[in-house]
DOPA-396114 format. One record per residue (C-alpha): residue in one letter; chain; x, y, z. Coordinates in steps of 0.25 Angstrom, whole numbers, plus 5000, padded with zeros to 4 digits. Layout:
@r = a	c = A	u = X	v = Y	w = Z;
...
This chain:
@r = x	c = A	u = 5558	v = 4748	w = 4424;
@r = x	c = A	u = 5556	v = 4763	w = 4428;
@r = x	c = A	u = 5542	v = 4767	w = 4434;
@r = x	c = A	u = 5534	v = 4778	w = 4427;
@r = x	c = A	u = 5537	v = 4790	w = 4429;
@r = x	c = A	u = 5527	v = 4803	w = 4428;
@r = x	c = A	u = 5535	v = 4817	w = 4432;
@r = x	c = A	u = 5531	v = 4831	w = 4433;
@r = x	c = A	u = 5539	v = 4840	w = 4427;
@r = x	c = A	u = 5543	v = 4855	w = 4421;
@r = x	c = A	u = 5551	v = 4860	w = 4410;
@r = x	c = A	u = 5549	v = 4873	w = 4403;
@r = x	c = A	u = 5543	v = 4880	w = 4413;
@r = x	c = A	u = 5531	v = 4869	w = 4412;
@r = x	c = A	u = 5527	v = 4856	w = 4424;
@r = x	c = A	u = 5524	v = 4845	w = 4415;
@r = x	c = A	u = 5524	v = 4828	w = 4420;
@r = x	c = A	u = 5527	v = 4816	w = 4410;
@r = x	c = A	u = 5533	v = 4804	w = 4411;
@r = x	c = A	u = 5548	v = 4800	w = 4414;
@r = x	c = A	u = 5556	v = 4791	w = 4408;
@r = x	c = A	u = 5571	v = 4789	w = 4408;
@r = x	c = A	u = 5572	v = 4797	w = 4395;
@r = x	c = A	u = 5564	v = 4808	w = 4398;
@r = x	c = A	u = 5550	v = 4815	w = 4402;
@r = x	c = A	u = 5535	v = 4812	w = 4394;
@r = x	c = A	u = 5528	v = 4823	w = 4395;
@r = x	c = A	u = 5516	v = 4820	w = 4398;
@r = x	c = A	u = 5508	v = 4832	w = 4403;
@r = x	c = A	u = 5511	v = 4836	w = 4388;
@r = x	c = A	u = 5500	v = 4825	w = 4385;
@r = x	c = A	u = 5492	v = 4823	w = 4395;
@r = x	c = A	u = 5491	v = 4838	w = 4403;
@r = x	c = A	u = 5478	v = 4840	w = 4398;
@r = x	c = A	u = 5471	v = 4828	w = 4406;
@r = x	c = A	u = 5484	v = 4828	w = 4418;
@r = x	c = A	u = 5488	v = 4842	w = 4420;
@r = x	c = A	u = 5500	v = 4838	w = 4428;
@r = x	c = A	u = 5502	v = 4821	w = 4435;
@r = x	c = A	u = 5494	v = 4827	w = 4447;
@r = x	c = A	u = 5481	v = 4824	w = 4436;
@r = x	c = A	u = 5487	v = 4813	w = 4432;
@r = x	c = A	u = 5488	v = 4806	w = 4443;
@r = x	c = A	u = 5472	v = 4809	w = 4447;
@r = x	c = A	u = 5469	v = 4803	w = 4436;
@r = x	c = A	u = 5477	v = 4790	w = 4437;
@r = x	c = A	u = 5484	v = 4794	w = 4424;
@r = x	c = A	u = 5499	v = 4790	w = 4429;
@r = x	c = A	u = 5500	v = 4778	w = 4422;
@r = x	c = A	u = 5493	v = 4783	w = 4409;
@r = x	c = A	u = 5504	v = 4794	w = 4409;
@r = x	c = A	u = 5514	v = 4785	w = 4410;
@r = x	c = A	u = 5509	v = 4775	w = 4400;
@r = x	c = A	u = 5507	v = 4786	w = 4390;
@r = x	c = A	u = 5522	v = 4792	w = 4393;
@r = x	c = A	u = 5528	v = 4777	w = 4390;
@r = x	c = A	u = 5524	v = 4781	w = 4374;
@r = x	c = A	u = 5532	v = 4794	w = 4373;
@r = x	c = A	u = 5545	v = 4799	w = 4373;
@r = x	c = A	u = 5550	v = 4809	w = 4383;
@r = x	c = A	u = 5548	v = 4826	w = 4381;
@r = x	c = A	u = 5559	v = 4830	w = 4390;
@r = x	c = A	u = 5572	v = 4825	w = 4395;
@r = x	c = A	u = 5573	v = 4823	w = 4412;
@r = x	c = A	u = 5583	v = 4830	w = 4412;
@r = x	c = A	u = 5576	v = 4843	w = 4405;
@r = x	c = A	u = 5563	v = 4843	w = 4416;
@r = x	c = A	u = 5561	v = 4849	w = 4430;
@r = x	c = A	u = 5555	v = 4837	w = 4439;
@r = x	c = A	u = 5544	v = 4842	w = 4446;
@r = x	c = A	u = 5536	v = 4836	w = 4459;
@r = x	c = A	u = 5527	v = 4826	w = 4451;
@r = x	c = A	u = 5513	v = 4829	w = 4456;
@r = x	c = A	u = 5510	v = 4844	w = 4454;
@r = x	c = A	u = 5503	v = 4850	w = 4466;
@r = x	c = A	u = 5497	v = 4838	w = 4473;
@r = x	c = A	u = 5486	v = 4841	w = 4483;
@r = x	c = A	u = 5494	v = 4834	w = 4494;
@r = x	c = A	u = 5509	v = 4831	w = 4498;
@r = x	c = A	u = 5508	v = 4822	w = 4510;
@r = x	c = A	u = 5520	v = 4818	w = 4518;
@r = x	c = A	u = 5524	v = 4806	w = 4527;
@r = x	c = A	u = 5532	v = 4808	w = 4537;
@r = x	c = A	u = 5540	v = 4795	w = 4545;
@r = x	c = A	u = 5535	v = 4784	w = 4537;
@r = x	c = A	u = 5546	v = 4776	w = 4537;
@r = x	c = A	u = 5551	v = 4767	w = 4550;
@r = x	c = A	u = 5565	v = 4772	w = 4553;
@r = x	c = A	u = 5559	v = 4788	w = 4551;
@r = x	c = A	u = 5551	v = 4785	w = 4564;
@r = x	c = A	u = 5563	v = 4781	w = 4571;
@r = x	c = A	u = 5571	v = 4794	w = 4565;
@r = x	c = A	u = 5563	v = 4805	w = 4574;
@r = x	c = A	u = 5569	v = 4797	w = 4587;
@r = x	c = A	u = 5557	v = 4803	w = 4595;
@r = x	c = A	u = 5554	v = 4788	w = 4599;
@r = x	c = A	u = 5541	v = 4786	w = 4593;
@r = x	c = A	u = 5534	v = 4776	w = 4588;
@r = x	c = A	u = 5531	v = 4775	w = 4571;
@r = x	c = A	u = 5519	v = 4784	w = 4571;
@r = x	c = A	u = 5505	v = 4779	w = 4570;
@r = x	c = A	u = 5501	v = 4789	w = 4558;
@r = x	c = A	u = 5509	v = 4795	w = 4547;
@r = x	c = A	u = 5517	v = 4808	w = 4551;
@r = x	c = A	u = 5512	v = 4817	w = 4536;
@r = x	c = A	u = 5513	v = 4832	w = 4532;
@r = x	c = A	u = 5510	v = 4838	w = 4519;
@r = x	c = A	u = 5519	v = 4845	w = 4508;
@r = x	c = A	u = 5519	v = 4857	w = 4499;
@r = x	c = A	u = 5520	v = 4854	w = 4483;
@r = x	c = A	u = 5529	v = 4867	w = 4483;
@r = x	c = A	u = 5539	v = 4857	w = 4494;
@r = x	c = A	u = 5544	v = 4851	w = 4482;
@r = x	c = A	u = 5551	v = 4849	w = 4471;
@r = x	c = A	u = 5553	v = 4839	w = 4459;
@r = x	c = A	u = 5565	v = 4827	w = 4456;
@r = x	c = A	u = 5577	v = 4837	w = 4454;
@r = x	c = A	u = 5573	v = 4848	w = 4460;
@r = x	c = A	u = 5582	v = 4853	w = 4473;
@r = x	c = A	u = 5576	v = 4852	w = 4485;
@r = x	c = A	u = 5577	v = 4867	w = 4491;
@r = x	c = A	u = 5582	v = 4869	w = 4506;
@r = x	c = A	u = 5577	v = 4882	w = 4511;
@r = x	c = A	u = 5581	v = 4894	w = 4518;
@r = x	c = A	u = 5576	v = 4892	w = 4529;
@r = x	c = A	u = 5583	v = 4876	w = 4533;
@r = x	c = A	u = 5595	v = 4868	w = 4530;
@r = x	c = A	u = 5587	v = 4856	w = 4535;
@r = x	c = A	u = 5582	v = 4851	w = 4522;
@r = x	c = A	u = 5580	v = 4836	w = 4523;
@r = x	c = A	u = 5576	v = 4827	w = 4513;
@r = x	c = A	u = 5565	v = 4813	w = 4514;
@r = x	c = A	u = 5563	v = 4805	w = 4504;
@r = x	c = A	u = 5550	v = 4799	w = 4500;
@r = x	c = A	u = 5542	v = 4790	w = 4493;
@r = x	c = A	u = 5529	v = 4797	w = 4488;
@r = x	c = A	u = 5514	v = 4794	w = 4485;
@r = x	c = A	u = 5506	v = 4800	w = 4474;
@r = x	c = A	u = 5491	v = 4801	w = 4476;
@r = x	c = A	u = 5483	v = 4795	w = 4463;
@r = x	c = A	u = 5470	v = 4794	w = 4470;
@r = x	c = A	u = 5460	v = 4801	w = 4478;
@r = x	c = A	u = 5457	v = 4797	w = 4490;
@r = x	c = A	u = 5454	v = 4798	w = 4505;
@r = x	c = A	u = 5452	v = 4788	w = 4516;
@r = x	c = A	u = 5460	v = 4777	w = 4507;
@r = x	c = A	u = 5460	v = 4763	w = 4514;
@r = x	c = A	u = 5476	v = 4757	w = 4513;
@r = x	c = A	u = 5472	v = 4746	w = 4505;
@r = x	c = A	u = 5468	v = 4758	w = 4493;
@r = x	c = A	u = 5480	v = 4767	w = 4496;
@r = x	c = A	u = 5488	v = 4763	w = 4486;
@r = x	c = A	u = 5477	v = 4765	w = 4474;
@r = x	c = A	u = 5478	v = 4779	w = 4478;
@r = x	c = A	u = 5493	v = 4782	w = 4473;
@r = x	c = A	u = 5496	v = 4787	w = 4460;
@r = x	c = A	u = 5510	v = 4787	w = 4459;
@r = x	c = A	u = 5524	v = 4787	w = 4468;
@r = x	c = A	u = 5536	v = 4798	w = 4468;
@r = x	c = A	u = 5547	v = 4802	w = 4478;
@r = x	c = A	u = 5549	v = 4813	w = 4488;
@r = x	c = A	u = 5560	v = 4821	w = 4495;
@r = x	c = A	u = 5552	v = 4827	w = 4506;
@r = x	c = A	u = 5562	v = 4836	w = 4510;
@r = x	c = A	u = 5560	v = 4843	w = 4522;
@r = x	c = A	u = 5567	v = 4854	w = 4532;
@r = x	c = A	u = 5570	v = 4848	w = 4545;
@r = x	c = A	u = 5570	v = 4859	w = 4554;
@r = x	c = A	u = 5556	v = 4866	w = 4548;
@r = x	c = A	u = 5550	v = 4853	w = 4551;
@r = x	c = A	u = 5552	v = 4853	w = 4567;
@r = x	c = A	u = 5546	v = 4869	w = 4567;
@r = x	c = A	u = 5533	v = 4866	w = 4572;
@r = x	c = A	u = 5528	v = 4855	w = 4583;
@r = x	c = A	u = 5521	v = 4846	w = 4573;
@r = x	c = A	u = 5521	v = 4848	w = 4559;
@r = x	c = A	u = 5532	v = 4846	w = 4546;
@r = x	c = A	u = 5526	v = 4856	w = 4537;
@r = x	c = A	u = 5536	v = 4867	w = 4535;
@r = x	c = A	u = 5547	v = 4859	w = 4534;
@r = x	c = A	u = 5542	v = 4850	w = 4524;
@r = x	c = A	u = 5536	v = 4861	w = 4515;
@r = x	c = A	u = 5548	v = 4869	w = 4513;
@r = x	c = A	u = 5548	v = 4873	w = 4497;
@r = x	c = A	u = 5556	v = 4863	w = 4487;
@r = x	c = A	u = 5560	v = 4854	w = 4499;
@r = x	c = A	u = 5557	v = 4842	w = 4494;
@r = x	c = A	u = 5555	v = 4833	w = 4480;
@r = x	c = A	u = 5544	v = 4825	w = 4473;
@r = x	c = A	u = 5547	v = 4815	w = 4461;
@r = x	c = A	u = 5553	v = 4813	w = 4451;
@r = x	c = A	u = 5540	v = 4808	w = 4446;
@r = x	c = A	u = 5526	v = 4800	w = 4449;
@r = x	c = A	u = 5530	v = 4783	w = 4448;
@r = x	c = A	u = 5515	v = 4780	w = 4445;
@r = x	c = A	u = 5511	v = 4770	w = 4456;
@r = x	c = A	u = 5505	v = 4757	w = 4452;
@r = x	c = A	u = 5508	v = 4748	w = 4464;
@r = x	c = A	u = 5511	v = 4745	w = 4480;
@r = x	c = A	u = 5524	v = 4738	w = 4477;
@r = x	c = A	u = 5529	v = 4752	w = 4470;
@r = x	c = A	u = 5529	v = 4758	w = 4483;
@r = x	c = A	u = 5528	v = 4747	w = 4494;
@r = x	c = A	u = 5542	v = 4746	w = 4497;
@r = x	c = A	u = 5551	v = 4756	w = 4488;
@r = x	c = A	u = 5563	v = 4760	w = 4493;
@r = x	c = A	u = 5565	v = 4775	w = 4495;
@r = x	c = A	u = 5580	v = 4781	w = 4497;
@r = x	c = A	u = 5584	v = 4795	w = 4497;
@r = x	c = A	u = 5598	v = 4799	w = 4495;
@r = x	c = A	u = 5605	v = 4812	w = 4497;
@r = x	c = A	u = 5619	v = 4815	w = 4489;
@r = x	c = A	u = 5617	v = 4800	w = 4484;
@r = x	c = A	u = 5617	v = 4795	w = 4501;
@r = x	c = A	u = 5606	v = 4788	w = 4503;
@r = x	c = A	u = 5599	v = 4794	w = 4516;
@r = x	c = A	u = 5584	v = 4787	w = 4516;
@r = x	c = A	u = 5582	v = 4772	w = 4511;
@r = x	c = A	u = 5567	v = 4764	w = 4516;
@r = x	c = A	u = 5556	v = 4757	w = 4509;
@r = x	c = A	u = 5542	v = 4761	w = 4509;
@r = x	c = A	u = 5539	v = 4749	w = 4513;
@r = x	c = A	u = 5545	v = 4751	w = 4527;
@r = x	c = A	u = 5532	v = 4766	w = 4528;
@r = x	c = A	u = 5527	v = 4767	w = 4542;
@r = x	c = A	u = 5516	v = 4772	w = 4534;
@r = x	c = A	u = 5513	v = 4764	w = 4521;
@r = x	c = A	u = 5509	v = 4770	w = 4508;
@r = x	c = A	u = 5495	v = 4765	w = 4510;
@r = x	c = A	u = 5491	v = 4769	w = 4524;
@r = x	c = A	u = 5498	v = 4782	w = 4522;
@r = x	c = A	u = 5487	v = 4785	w = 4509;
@r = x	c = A	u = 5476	v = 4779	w = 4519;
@r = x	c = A	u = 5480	v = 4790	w = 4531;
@r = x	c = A	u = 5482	v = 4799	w = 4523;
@r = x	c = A	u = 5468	v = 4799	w = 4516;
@r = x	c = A	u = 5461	v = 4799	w = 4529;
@r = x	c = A	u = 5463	v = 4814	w = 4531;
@r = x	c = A	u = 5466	v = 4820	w = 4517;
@r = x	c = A	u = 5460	v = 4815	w = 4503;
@r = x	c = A	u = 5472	v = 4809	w = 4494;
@r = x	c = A	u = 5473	v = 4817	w = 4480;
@r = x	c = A	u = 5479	v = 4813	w = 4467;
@r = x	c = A	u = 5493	v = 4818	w = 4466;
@r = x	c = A	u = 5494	v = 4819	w = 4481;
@r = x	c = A	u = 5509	v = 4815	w = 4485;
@r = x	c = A	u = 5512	v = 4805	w = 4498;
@r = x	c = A	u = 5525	v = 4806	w = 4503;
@r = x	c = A	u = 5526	v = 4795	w = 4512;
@r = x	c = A	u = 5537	v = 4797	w = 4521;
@r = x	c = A	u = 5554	v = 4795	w = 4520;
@r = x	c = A	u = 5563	v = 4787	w = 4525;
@r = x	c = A	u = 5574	v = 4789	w = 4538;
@r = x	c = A	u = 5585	v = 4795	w = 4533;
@r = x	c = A	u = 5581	v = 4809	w = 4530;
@r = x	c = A	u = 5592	v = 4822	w = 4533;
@r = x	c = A	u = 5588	v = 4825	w = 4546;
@r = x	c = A	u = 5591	v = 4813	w = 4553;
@r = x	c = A	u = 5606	v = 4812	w = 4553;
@r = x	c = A	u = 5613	v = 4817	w = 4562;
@r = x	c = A	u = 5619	v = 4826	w = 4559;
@r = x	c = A	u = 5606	v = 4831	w = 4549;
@r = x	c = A	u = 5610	v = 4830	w = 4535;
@r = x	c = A	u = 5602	v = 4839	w = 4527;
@r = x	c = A	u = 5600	v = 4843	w = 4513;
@r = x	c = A	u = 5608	v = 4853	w = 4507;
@r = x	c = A	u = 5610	v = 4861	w = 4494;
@r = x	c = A	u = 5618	v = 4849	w = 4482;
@r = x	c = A	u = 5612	v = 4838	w = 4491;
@r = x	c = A	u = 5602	v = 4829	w = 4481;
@r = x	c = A	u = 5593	v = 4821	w = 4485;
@r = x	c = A	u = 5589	v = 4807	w = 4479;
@r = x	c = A	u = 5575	v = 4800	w = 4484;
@r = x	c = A	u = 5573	v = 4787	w = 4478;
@r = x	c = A	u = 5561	v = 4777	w = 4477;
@r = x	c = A	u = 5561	v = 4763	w = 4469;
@r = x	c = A	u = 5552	v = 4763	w = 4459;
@r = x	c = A	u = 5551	v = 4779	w = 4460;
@r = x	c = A	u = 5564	v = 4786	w = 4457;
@r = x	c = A	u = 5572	v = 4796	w = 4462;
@r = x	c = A	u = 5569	v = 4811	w = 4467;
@r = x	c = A	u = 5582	v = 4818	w = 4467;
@r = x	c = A	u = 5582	v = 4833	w = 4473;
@r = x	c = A	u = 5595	v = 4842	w = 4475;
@r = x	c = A	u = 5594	v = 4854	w = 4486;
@r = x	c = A	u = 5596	v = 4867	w = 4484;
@r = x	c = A	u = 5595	v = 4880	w = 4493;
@r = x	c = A	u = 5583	v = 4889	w = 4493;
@r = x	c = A	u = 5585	v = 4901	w = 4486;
């Protein structure tokens, strides 16, 4: 049976969300706008499953196939990223330390994104496009200082990520990643929101990303240096959590830049992230303009 799944979406010039099923997209911000302007309100208001629920009655407005995907939570107030949370990524830097004690994390610009379908843009200014995919977090519940044993109360929904990233702007400055991971439409959100309704939907999925159809990263979530639970409780330490707020919780090894030699994206390259249970976010690549 296939998960529920809420999207965000434009067509005619307009950003809409419903619900998608094999046939089609429910428009549902044409029924419930009023009390959810987009899935961001829906989502603070615990309201996924009632979407969902309601979407299960109709028949679909449009065709897939007639939509532009769009990155599913419209403006969130936060994007925070994980960075070397899975065992063998440690090992990958070759620097010949230890797994870190606290999670490596950085934050990312809405504008770095784009939806399912969309191409990834490699700029002007680098060939060095890399791609890391990623198994992300939505924020249902407010919160700050969340004890571990409540983290998981606190997530909405689940979704993927192609954190894409431009190798050589993240090595410009002594200690920071920000400018290489912010570069407009490098990276991808979606398809969708898969509402989240237990620990055994995330605990140990299996995530692979493929490029040309090669398949470049394979891990489980279970293997996280940093598990989903103690990464919400850290995290909340220093910042209040938000409703719609998007954790992206870290790739596996495999990524571009570590073969030798570097096999970057390019322009007709597609790139496939897959997540049991989630789906797939698939991206081309393009040149800037």
């Amino acid at each position: 049976m296939t998960s529920p799944r809420l999207a965000t979406y434009s067509i005619g010039g307009t950003t809409r969300y419903g619900a998608v099923t094999d046939a089609g997209i429910v428009d549902l911000s044409a029924r419930f706008e009023k009390d959810y302007p987009t899935l961001r309100e829906a989502i603070a208001a615990g309201a996924l499953m009632k979407l969902v629920e309601d979407a299960a009655k109709r028949s679909p407005d449009h065709t897939l196939d007639g939509i532009t995907w769009q990155p599913p939570i419209p403006a969130p107030e936060k994007i925070i990223c994980i960075g070397v949370n899975y065992p063998n990524r440690n090992a990958e830097y070759k620097d010949g330390q230890d797994a870190p004690k606290f999670p490596s994390m950085f934050m990312r610009t809405p504008r770095s994104f784009v939806g399912h379908n969309a191409p990834l843009i490699r700029p002007r200014a680098s060939a060095q496009l890399d791609y890391e995919g990623e198994l992300v977090l939505v924020i249902g519940k407010a919160g700050r200082h969340i004890r571990e044993s409540d983290a998981l109360d606190h997530i909405a929904a689940v979704t993927l990520c192609n954190e894409g990233t431009i190798r050589d702007w993240v090595r410009h400055a002594k200690f920071n990643v920000t400018q290489g991971k912010n570069f407009d439409s490098t990276g991808s959100l979606g398809p969708w929101l898969v509402p989240y309704t237990s620990e055994a939907q995330i605990a140990d999925v299996r995530l692979t990303t493929k490029v040309n159809g090669e398949t470049r990263q394979d891990d489980r979530t279970g293997r996280l240096i940093f598990s989903f639970r103690y990464l919400l409780n850290y995290i909340s330490t220093f910042t209040t959590l938000m409703p719609g707020d998007v954790i992206v919780t870290g790739t596996p090894t495999g990524a571009g830049a570590r073969f030798d030699p570097p096999r970057y994206l390019k322009p007709g390259d597609f790139v496939e992230v897959e997540a049991e249970g989630v789906g797939v976010l698939r991206n081309g690549v393009a040149d800037e303009a």
